[in-house]
KEFIRO-704052 format. One line per field, with one value per residue (C-alpha): y, z, x. Coordinates in nm, 2 decimals. Layout:
! KEFIRO-704052
y <- c(Y	...)
z <- c(Z	...)
x <- c(X	...)
***
This chain:
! KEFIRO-704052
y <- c(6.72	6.96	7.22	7.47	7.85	7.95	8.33	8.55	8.83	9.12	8.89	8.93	8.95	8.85	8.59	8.39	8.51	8.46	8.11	8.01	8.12	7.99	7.68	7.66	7.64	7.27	7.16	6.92	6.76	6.68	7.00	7.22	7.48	7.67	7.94	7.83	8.01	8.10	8.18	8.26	8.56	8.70	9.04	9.15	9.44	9.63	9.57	9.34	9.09	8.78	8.40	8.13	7.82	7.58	7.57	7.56	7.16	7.13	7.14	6.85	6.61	6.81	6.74	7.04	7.37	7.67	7.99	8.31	8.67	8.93	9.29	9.03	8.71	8.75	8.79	8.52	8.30	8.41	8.26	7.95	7.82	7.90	7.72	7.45	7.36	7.32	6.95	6.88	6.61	6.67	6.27	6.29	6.66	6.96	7.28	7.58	7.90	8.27	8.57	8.60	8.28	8.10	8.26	7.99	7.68	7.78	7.83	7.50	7.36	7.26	7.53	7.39	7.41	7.62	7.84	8.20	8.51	8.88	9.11	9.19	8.86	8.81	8.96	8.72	8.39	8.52	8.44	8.10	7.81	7.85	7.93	8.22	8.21	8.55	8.29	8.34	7.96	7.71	7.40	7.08	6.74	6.87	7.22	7.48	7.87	8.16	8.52	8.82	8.88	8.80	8.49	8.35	8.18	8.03	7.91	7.77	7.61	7.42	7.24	7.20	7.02	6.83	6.72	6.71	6.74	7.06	7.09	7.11	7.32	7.61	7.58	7.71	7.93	8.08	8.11	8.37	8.58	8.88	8.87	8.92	8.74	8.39	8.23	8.46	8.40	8.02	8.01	8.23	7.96	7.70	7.76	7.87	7.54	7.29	7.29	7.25	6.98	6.69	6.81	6.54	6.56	6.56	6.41	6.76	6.92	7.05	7.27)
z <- c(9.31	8.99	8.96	8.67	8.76	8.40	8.38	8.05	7.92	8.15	8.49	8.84	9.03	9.35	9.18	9.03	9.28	9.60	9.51	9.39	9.72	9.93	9.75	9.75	10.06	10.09	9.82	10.13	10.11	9.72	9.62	9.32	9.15	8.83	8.64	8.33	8.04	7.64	7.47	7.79	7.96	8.05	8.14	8.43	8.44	8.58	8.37	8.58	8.35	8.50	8.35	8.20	8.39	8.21	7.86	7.86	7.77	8.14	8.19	8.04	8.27	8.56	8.89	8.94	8.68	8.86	8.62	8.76	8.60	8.39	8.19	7.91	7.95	7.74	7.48	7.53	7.61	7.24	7.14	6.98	6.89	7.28	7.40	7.23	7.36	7.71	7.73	8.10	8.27	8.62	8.69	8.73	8.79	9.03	8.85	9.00	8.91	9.06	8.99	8.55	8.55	8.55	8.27	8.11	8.27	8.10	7.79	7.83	7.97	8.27	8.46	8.73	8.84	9.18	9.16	9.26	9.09	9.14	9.04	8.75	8.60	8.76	8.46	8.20	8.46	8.52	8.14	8.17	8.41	8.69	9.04	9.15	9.52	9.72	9.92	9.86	9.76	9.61	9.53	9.35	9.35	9.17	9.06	9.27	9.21	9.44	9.42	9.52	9.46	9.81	9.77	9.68	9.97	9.99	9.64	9.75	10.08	9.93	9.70	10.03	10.20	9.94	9.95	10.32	10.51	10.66	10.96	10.74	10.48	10.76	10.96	10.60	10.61	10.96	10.84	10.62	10.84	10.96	11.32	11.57	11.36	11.32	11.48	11.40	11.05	11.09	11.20	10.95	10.67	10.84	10.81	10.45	10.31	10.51	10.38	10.02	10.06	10.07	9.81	9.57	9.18	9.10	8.78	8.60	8.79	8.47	8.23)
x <- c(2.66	2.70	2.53	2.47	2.42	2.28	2.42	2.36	2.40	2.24	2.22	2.12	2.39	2.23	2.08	2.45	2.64	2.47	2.38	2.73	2.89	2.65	2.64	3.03	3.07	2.96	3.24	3.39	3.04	3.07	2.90	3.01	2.82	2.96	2.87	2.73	2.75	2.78	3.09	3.40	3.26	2.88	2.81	2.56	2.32	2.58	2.84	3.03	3.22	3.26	3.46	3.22	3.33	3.10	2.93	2.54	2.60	2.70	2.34	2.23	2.47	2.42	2.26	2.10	2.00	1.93	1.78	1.88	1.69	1.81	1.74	1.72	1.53	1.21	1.48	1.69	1.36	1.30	1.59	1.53	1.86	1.98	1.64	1.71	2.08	1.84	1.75	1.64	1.51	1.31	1.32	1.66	1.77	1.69	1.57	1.51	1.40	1.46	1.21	1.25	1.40	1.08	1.01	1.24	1.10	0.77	0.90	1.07	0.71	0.84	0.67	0.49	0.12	0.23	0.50	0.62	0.83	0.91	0.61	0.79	0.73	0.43	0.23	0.35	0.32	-0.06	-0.13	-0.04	-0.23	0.00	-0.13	0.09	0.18	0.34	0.63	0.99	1.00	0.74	0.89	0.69	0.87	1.21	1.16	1.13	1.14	1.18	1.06	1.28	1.66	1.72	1.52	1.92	1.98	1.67	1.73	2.08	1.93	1.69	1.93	2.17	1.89	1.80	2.15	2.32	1.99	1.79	2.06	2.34	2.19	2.06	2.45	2.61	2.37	2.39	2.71	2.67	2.40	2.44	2.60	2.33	2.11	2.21	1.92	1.66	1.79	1.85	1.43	1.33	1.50	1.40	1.01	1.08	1.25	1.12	0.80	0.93	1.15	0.92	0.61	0.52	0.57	0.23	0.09	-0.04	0.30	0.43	0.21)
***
């Protein structure tokens, strides 16, 4: 499994990084995620300067696209010619979306008819037909977005369980809880992703 961690300029980095390392740790099962890019480096809202790993092409052959959020999205979602190097397909790919990073699934009309954000975002997703939920994940057949920074690793999880399975997908997880936690945190996941992993595509899923 590929998967694309669009990062640009001004990113979350809870939202790239959390998902990459969780995600990571799954590579004996098959599973690489990459940070996915323009040009060789991007630079986060902090500053932090990290190595492109994969040009945004990667995204069209990938298994899975996840959008992370960023000082700068409603610019680059203005971008036409970086907008237009996006060519998806939910049929045969997972997308998923984290707080501003739905913002690009609308503008690439795959938004879908449910979905969830930050409250940041929340404003410019209430113009449009979608039915806002307040979850930290809302998935519809193949895309799925999260609300929250935090909402990372359930982000990561979902793809995981997609992949190897809700058992496998909450052990990596537990893994990376906070000790003392581990099963309280292994429930709390549990009742968040399970519920999103078997939703139908719906014929009026994408607005």
């Amino acid at each position: 499994m590929q998967i694309a961690i669009v990062t640009l300029d001004g990113f979350n980095e809870l939202d790239s990084f959390v998902a990459l390392s969780i995600l990571n740790r799954a590579k004996a099962d098959g599973v690489c995620a990459e940070i996915t890019s323009i040009g060789t480096s991007v630079t986060s809202m902090n500053g932090v300067e990290v190595k492109t790993q994969q040009p945004l092409s990667f995204c069209t052959k990938a298994d899975v696209v996840l959008f992370g959020s960023g000082i700068h999205t409603l610019d680059h979602i203005g971008n036409a010619d970086l907008m237009a190097q996006f060519d998806l397909d939910p049929s045969r790919q997972m997308i998923g979306a984290q707080c501003s990073g739905a913002l690009f699934l609308h503008k690439l009309g795959l938004l879908p008819a449910i979905a969830t954000t930050d409250s940041k975002t929340r404003p410019y997703l209430a113009r449009t037909n979608t039915v806002l939920e307040d979850r930290p994940l809302v998935a519809q057949g193949n895309i799925v977005t999260s609300g929250g920074c935090l909402s990372s690793q359930y982000l990561a999880g979902w793809v995981l369980a997609r992949k190897l399975g809700i058992d496998k997908a909450l052990a990596i997880l537990e893994y990376v809880a906070p000790v003392g936690q581990k099963s309280l945190f292994g429930k709390q996941a549990r009742d968040v992703i399970t519920p999103q992993l078997d939703v139908p595509a719906k014929r009026v899923l994408y607005c």
